[in-house]
N, C-alpha and C positions, 0 to 999 in steps of 0.2 A: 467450338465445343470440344474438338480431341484435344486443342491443347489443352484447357480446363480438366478434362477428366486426368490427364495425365499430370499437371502440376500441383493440383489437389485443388478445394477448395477460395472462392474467390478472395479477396482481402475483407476484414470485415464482416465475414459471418460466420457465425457460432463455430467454434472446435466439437469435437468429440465431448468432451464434455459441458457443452454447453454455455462457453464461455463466448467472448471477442476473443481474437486470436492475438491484440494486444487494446492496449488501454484508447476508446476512442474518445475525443470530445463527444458531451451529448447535440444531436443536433435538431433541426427543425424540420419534420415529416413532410411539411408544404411547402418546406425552399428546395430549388432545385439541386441536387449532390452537383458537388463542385469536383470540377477535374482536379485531382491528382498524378504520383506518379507511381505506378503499381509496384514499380522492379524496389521501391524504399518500402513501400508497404508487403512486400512479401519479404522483402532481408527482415521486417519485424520480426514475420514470423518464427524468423530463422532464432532470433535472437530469444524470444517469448519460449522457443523451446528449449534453449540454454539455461536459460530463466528457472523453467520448471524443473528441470532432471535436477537440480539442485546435484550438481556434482558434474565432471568430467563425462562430455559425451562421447563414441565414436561417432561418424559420418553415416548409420545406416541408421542410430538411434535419431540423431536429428531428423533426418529425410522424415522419420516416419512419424517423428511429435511435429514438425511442421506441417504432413501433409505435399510431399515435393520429392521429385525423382533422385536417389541420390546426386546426381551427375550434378542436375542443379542445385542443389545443395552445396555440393563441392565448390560452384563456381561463388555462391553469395558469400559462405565463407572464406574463401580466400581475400573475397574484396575487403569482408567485413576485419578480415584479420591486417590488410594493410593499415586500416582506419586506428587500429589498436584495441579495436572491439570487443574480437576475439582473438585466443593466442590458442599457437596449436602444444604438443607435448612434443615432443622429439622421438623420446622413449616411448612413450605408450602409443602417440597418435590420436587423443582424444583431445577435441574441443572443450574449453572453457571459457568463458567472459572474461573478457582482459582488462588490462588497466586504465584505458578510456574509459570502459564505462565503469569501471571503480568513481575519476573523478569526476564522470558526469552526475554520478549518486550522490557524494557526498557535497556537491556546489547546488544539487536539487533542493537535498535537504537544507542544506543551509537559504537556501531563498525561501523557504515555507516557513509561511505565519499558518501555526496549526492555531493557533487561536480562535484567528480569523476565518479560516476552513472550516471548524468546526463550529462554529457561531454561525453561521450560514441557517445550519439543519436545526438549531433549535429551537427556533419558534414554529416550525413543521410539527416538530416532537409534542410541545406542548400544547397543540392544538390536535392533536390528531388522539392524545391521551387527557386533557384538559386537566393534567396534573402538573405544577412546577417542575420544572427541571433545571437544571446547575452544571456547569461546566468548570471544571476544577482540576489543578497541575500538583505536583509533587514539588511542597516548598522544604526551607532547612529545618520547621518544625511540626510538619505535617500536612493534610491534604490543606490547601487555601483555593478559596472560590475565587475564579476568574470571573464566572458570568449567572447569573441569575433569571432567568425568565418564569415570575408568575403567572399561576397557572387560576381556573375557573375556583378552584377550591380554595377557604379559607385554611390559612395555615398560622400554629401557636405559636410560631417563633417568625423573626424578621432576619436574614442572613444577608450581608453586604458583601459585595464586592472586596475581594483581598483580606475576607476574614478567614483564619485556620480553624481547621474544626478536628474534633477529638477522634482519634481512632479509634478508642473500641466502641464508643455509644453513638455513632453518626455509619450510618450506609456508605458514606462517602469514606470513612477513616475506614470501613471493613473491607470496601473494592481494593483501596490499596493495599490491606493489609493480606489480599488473598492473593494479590498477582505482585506485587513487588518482589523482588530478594530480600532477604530476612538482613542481609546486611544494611538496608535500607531505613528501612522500619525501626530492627531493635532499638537502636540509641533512642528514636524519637519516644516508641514506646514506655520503655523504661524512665524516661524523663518527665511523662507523662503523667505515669505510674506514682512515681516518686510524689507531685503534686496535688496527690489524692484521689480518692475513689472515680 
């Protein structure tokens, strides 16, 4: 128990804000929690607080968004820093994420089929609203439907798979057109434009 109160919090439950103190698989309430090894699952945390300050930490800020004595702190990240983790500054002496996990990020995203991640949840969606719903990517002439699930309700049009649909008189051409960059958009739009009302 003293080592607990003094290291903070165990792996795995809620932060201060009510979070996982990093990303867990979901798992089964009635299988029995499988051993792990704690000393990885608490460098998470180390890292989870890197994570969030969004910017260069000192060592007292860590301790205190992981929950951990600075001392131990000091010691995950130096491991973490040989791993190439985290790099420290010279100058200032504040932690930040280093260049391992730059390429662990971008080899992550490159293995993701968000497609297929997101096709998962939508027939959840459509049952839970019994309304259609539509999964759709940003092509070279506007929003194009990826995926289609109808919904309980009849609907006056029939939209297929890998059709583009119009910006300004479709839901789907207004999401894009409210969260993309304008650099994005304009060409299509105006092209759009161009071929009528």
């Amino acid at each position: 128990m003293g080592a607990r109160a003094k290291d903070g919090p165990a792996p795995g439950t809620p932060s201060a804000h009510g979070r996982q103190p990093y990303d867990r698989p979901a798992t089964d309430n009635s299988a029995p929690p499988r051993q792990g090894i704690q000393s990885v699952e608490l460098a998470m945390t180390v890292l989870q607080a890197l994570e969030e300050g969004r910017g260069p930490m000192s060592l007292t800020q860590i301790a205190t968004a992981s929950g951990t004595q600075p001392s131990k702190a000091h010691r995950y990240l130096v491991s973490l820093a040989r791993a190439g983790l985290v790099v420290r500054s010279p100058g200032s002496g504040r932690y930040d994420l280093g260049p391992a996990m730059r390429r662990l990020g971008v080899e992550s995203l490159r293995r993701m089929d968000e497609v297929a991640l997101v096709s998962e949840h939508l027939p959840g969606l459509r049952d839970r609203t019994t309304h259609a719903v539509n999964l759709s990517g940003w092509g070279d002439h506007g929003p194009v439907v990826v995926r289609w699930e109808y919904g309980a309700r009849a609907l006056p049009i029939t939209v297929r798979s890998g059709a583009t649909m119009p910006l300004l008189n479709s839901a789907m051409g207004g999401a894009f057109l409210t969260h993309l960059p304008e650099q994005l958009t304009d060409p299509v739009l105006r092209s759009q434009l161009e071929e009528g009302p």
